[in-house]
C-alpha positions in Angstrom: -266.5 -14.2 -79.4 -269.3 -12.3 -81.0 -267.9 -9.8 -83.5 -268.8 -6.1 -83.6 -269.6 -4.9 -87.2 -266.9 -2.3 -87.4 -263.4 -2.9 -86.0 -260.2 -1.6 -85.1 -257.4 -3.0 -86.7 -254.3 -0.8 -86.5 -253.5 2.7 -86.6 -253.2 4.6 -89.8 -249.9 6.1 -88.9 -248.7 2.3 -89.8 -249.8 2.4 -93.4 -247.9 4.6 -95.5 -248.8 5.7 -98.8 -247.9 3.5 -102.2 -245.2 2.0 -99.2 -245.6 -1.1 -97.0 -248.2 -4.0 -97.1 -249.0 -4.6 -93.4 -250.6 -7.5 -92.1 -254.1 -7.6 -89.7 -256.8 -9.5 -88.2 -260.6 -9.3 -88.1 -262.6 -12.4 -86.8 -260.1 -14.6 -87.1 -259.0 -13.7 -91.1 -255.7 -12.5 -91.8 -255.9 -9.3 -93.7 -253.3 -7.5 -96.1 -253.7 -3.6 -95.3 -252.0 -1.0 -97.5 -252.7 2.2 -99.1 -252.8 3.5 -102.7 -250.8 6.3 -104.5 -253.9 8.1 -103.8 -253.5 7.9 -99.8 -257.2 5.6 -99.3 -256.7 2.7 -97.5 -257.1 -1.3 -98.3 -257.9 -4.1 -96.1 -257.8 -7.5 -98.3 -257.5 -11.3 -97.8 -254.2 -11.8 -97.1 -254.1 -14.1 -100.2 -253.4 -14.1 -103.9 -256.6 -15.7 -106.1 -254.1 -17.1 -108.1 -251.8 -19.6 -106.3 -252.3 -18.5 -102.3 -249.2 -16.4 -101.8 -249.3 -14.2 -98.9 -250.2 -10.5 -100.4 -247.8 -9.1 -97.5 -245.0 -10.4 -99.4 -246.2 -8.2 -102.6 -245.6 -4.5 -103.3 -247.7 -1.3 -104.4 -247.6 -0.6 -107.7 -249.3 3.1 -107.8 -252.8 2.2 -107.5 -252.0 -1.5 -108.1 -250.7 -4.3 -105.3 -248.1 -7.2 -107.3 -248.2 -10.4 -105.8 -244.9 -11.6 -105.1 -245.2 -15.1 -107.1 -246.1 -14.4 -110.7 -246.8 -10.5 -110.0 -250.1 -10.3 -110.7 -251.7 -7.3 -110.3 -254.7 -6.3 -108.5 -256.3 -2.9 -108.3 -257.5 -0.9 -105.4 -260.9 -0.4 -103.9 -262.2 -3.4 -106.4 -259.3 -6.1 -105.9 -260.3 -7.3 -109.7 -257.2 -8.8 -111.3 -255.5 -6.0 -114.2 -252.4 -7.1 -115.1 -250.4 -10.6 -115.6 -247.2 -10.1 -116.4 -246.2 -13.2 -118.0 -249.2 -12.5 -120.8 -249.0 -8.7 -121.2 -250.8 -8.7 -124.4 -254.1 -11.0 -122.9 -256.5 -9.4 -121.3 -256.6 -10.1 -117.3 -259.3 -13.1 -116.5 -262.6 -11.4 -115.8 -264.0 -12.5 -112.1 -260.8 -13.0 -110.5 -260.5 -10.9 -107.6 -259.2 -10.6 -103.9 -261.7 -10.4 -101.6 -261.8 -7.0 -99.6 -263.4 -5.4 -96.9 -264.7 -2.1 -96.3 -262.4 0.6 -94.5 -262.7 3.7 -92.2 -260.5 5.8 -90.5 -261.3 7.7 -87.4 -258.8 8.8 -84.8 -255.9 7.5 -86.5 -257.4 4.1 -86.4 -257.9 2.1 -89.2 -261.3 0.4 -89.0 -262.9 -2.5 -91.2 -266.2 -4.0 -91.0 -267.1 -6.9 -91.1 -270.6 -6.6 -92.9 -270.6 -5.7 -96.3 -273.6 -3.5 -96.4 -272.8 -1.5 -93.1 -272.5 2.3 -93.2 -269.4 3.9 -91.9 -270.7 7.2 -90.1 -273.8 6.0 -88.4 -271.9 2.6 -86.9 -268.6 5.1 -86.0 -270.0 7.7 -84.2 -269.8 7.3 -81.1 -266.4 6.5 -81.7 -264.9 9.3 -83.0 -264.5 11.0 -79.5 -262.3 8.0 -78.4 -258.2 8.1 -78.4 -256.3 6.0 -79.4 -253.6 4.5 -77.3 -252.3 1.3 -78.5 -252.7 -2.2 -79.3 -251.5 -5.4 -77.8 -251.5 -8.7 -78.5 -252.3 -11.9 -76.3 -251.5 -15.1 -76.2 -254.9 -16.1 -75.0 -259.0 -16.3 -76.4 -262.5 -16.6 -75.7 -263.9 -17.5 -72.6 -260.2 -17.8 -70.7 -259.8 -14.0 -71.8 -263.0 -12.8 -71.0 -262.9 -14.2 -67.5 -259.5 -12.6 -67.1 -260.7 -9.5 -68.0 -263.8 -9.4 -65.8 -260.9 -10.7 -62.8 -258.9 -7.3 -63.6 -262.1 -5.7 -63.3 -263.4 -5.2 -66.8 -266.6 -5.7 -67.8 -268.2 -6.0 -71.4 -270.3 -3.0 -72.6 -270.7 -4.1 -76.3 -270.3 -7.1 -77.8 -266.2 -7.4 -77.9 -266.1 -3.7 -76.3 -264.5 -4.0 -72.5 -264.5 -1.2 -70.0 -262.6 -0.5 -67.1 -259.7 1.5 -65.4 -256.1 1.4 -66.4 -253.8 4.0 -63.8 -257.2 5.2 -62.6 -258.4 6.5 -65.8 -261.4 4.9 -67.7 -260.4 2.9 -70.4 -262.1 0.9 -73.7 -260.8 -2.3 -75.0 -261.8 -3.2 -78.2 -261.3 -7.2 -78.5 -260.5 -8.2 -82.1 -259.9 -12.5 -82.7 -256.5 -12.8 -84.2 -256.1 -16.8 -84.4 -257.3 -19.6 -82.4 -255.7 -18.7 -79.3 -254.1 -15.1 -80.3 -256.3 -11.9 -79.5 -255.6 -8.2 -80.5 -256.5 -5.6 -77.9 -256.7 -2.2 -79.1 -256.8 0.1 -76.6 -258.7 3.4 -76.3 -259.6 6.6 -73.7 -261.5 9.5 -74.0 -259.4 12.4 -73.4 -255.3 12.9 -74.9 -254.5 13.6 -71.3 -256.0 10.0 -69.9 -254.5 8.0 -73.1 -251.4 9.2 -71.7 -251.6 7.3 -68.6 -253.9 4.1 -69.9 -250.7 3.6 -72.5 -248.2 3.8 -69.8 -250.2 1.5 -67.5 -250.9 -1.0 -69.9 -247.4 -2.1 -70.7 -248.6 -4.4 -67.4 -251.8 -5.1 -68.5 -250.7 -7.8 -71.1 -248.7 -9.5 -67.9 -251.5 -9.1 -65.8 -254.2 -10.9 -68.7 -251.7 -13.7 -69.5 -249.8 -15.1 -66.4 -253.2 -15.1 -64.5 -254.6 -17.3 -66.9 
Protein backbone atom coordinates (compact mmCIF):
# COMPACT_ATOMS: atom_id res chain seq x y z
CA UNK A 1 0.00 0.00 0.00
CA UNK A 2 1.10 3.49 -0.69
CA UNK A 3 1.71 5.37 2.66
CA UNK A 4 0.22 8.76 3.49
CA UNK A 5 2.88 11.13 5.06
CA UNK A 6 1.25 11.69 8.31
CA UNK A 7 -0.53 8.76 10.18
CA UNK A 8 -2.66 7.73 12.85
CA UNK A 9 -1.29 5.46 15.21
CA UNK A 10 -3.19 5.38 18.41
CA UNK A 11 -4.99 7.65 20.63
CA UNK A 12 -3.27 9.82 23.07
CA UNK A 13 -5.52 8.87 25.91
CA UNK A 14 -3.22 5.52 25.62
CA UNK A 15 0.10 7.15 26.48
CA UNK A 16 0.41 8.36 29.83
CA UNK A 17 2.89 10.67 31.06
CA UNK A 18 6.59 9.34 32.42
CA UNK A 19 4.13 5.88 32.55
CA UNK A 20 3.83 3.06 29.92
CA UNK A 21 5.87 2.30 26.68
CA UNK A 22 3.21 1.27 24.11
CA UNK A 23 3.90 -0.35 21.06
CA UNK A 24 2.75 0.89 17.21
CA UNK A 25 2.98 0.56 13.58
CA UNK A 26 3.63 2.87 10.61
CA UNK A 27 4.51 1.25 7.25
CA UNK A 28 5.24 -1.84 8.31
CA UNK A 29 7.91 -0.64 11.40
CA UNK A 30 7.19 -1.46 14.83
CA UNK A 31 7.30 1.70 16.94
CA UNK A 32 7.87 2.24 20.76
CA UNK A 33 5.45 5.32 21.71
CA UNK A 34 5.72 6.91 25.18
CA UNK A 35 5.71 10.22 26.69
CA UNK A 36 8.16 12.28 28.76
CA UNK A 37 7.92 13.86 32.31
CA UNK A 38 7.10 16.78 30.33
CA UNK A 39 3.73 15.31 28.73
CA UNK A 40 5.33 15.46 24.68
CA UNK A 41 4.99 12.45 22.98
CA UNK A 42 7.71 9.85 21.37
CA UNK A 43 7.38 7.51 18.52
CA UNK A 44 10.75 5.45 18.24
CA UNK A 45 12.13 2.16 16.63
CA UNK A 46 11.00 -0.23 18.73
CA UNK A 47 14.74 -1.22 19.25
CA UNK A 48 17.70 -0.65 21.49
CA UNK A 49 21.04 0.57 19.29
CA UNK A 50 22.83 -1.34 21.53
CA UNK A 51 21.98 -5.16 21.47
CA UNK A 52 18.18 -5.07 19.75
CA UNK A 53 16.05 -5.39 22.83
CA UNK A 54 12.52 -4.40 22.38
CA UNK A 55 12.26 -0.63 23.87
CA UNK A 56 8.51 -1.76 25.07
CA UNK A 57 10.15 -3.82 27.55
CA UNK A 58 12.12 -0.54 29.04
CA UNK A 59 10.73 2.19 31.38
CA UNK A 60 10.69 6.16 31.54
CA UNK A 61 13.16 7.53 33.43
CA UNK A 62 11.85 11.43 33.71
CA UNK A 63 12.85 12.61 30.43
CA UNK A 64 14.92 9.47 29.75
CA UNK A 65 13.62 5.80 28.29
CA UNK A 66 16.02 2.61 30.00
CA UNK A 67 16.33 -0.18 27.96
CA UNK A 68 15.51 -3.19 29.76
CA UNK A 69 18.96 -5.23 28.94
CA UNK A 70 21.87 -3.17 30.09
CA UNK A 71 19.57 0.10 30.93
CA UNK A 72 20.87 2.32 28.76
CA UNK A 73 19.44 5.42 28.58
CA UNK A 74 18.17 7.44 25.78
CA UNK A 75 16.73 10.95 25.85
CA UNK A 76 13.63 12.33 24.44
CA UNK A 77 12.86 14.25 21.33
CA UNK A 78 16.70 13.35 20.17
CA UNK A 79 16.90 9.48 21.10
CA UNK A 80 20.92 10.17 21.51
CA UNK A 81 22.29 7.68 24.01
CA UNK A 82 23.06 9.70 27.83
CA UNK A 83 23.57 7.31 30.26
CA UNK A 84 25.25 3.58 30.57
CA UNK A 85 24.88 2.40 33.64
CA UNK A 86 27.52 -0.11 33.92
CA UNK A 87 30.23 2.82 33.06
CA UNK A 88 28.76 5.85 35.06
CA UNK A 89 31.90 7.70 35.07
CA UNK A 90 32.45 7.45 30.79
CA UNK A 91 30.94 9.58 28.86
CA UNK A 92 27.88 8.06 26.67
CA UNK A 93 29.23 7.03 22.96
CA UNK A 94 28.61 9.96 20.73
CA UNK A 95 26.36 8.94 17.45
CA UNK A 96 24.52 6.29 19.08
CA UNK A 97 20.96 6.93 18.83
CA UNK A 98 17.36 5.33 18.38
CA UNK A 99 15.87 6.30 15.43
CA UNK A 100 12.61 8.50 15.96
CA UNK A 101 9.97 9.87 14.07
CA UNK A 102 8.15 13.05 14.15
CA UNK A 103 4.80 13.25 16.24
CA UNK A 104 1.50 15.25 16.31
CA UNK A 105 -1.47 15.10 18.18
CA UNK A 106 -4.81 16.17 16.88
CA UNK A 107 -8.17 14.93 18.14
CA UNK A 108 -6.81 12.73 20.67
CA UNK A 109 -4.90 10.94 18.04
CA UNK A 110 -1.45 10.36 18.06
CA UNK A 111 -0.01 10.99 14.55
CA UNK A 112 3.63 10.22 13.10
CA UNK A 113 4.94 10.98 9.78
CA UNK A 114 6.66 9.24 7.88
CA UNK A 115 8.74 11.92 6.10
CA UNK A 116 11.32 13.59 7.97
CA UNK A 117 10.98 17.04 6.61
CA UNK A 118 7.07 17.20 6.65
CA UNK A 119 5.24 20.04 8.47
CA UNK A 120 2.67 19.15 11.02
CA UNK A 121 -0.14 21.89 10.56
CA UNK A 122 -0.28 22.27 6.82
CA UNK A 123 -0.39 18.17 6.25
CA UNK A 124 -3.09 17.97 9.47
CA UNK A 125 -5.57 20.29 8.65
CA UNK A 126 -8.03 18.93 7.19
CA UNK A 127 -7.97 16.59 9.85
CA UNK A 128 -8.52 18.27 12.83
CA UNK A 129 -12.38 18.33 12.23
CA UNK A 130 -12.40 14.47 12.20
CA UNK A 131 -13.44 12.25 15.47
CA UNK A 132 -11.99 9.79 16.54
CA UNK A 133 -13.68 6.50 17.11
CA UNK A 134 -11.43 3.65 17.25
CA UNK A 135 -8.98 1.35 15.90
CA UNK A 136 -9.02 -2.19 14.84
CA UNK A 137 -6.86 -4.58 13.75
CA UNK A 138 -7.07 -7.24 10.76
CA UNK A 139 -5.77 -10.06 10.00
CA UNK A 140 -5.54 -9.26 6.38
CA UNK A 141 -3.26 -6.70 3.71
CA UNK A 142 -2.91 -5.12 0.49
CA UNK A 143 -4.84 -5.90 -2.43
CA UNK A 144 -7.11 -8.73 -0.44
CA UNK A 145 -8.12 -5.79 1.88
CA UNK A 146 -8.59 -3.20 -0.46
CA UNK A 147 -10.92 -5.32 -2.52
CA UNK A 148 -12.80 -6.16 0.59
CA UNK A 149 -13.23 -2.78 1.43
CA UNK A 150 -14.42 -1.63 -1.97
CA UNK A 151 -17.08 -5.08 -1.60
CA UNK A 152 -18.43 -3.31 1.77
CA UNK A 153 -18.71 -0.42 -0.21
CA UNK A 154 -15.71 1.74 0.51
CA UNK A 155 -13.82 3.44 -1.75
CA UNK A 156 -10.27 5.11 -1.48
CA UNK A 157 -10.23 8.90 -1.35
CA UNK A 158 -6.47 9.34 -0.48
CA UNK A 159 -3.79 7.23 -0.73
CA UNK A 160 -4.62 4.66 2.42
CA UNK A 161 -7.72 7.02 3.35
CA UNK A 162 -11.12 4.83 2.71
CA UNK A 163 -14.61 6.29 2.81
CA UNK A 164 -17.85 4.96 3.27
CA UNK A 165 -20.94 4.35 5.60
CA UNK A 166 -20.86 2.54 8.91
CA UNK A 167 -24.82 2.49 10.63
CA UNK A 168 -25.65 5.08 7.93
CA UNK A 169 -23.26 7.62 8.91
CA UNK A 170 -20.21 8.56 6.76
CA UNK A 171 -17.17 7.27 7.93
CA UNK A 172 -13.03 7.59 7.22
CA UNK A 173 -10.71 4.75 7.55
CA UNK A 174 -7.35 5.48 7.73
CA UNK A 175 -5.26 2.18 6.67
CA UNK A 176 -1.98 1.90 8.48
CA UNK A 177 0.41 -1.53 7.46
CA UNK A 178 1.04 -3.31 10.68
CA UNK A 179 3.02 -6.51 9.36
CA UNK A 180 2.94 -8.63 6.35
CA UNK A 181 -0.45 -9.70 6.57
CA UNK A 182 -1.76 -7.50 9.79
CA UNK A 183 -3.39 -3.97 9.04
CA UNK A 184 -4.43 -1.28 11.59
CA UNK A 185 -7.67 0.57 10.81
CA UNK A 186 -8.18 3.61 12.61
CA UNK A 187 -11.42 4.70 12.41
CA UNK A 188 -12.87 8.34 12.13
CA UNK A 189 -16.37 10.51 11.58
CA UNK A 190 -17.01 13.94 11.47
CA UNK A 191 -19.38 14.85 14.10
CA UNK A 192 -19.34 13.29 18.15
CA UNK A 193 -22.87 12.43 17.47
CA UNK A 194 -21.97 10.10 14.11
CA UNK A 195 -18.70 8.56 15.87
CA UNK A 196 -21.19 7.37 18.27
CA UNK A 197 -22.89 5.11 15.84
CA UNK A 198 -19.75 4.34 13.37
CA UNK A 199 -18.01 2.87 16.78
CA UNK A 200 -20.99 0.76 17.64
CA UNK A 201 -21.39 -0.47 14.06
CA UNK A 202 -17.95 -1.36 13.56
CA UNK A 203 -17.63 -3.96 16.21
CA UNK A 204 -18.99 -5.92 12.81
CA UNK A 205 -17.01 -4.35 10.47
CA UNK A 206 -13.81 -6.39 11.41
CA UNK A 207 -16.10 -9.67 10.79
CA UNK A 208 -17.48 -8.37 7.83
CA UNK A 209 -13.52 -7.40 6.30
CA UNK A 210 -12.08 -10.82 7.40
CA UNK A 211 -14.52 -13.80 6.91
CA UNK A 212 -15.29 -12.42 3.41
CA UNK A 213 -11.87 -12.59 2.43
Amino acid sequence: MAAMSWQPVLPSQALRRADDIVAGFINGEELALWRSVDGVAQAWENRCPHRGTRLTLGRILGGRLSCAYHGWEFEAGTGSCSHIPAQPQQPAPQGVCVKTWRVAEVQGMVWVSSRAIDAAAPALAARAEQQFCRSLSVRLAGEALQQRLRALGFAESEPCIWRGELGGVPAILYLTEAKTDWTMLHLFTSTADQAIVATQASRRLRDAIEEGA
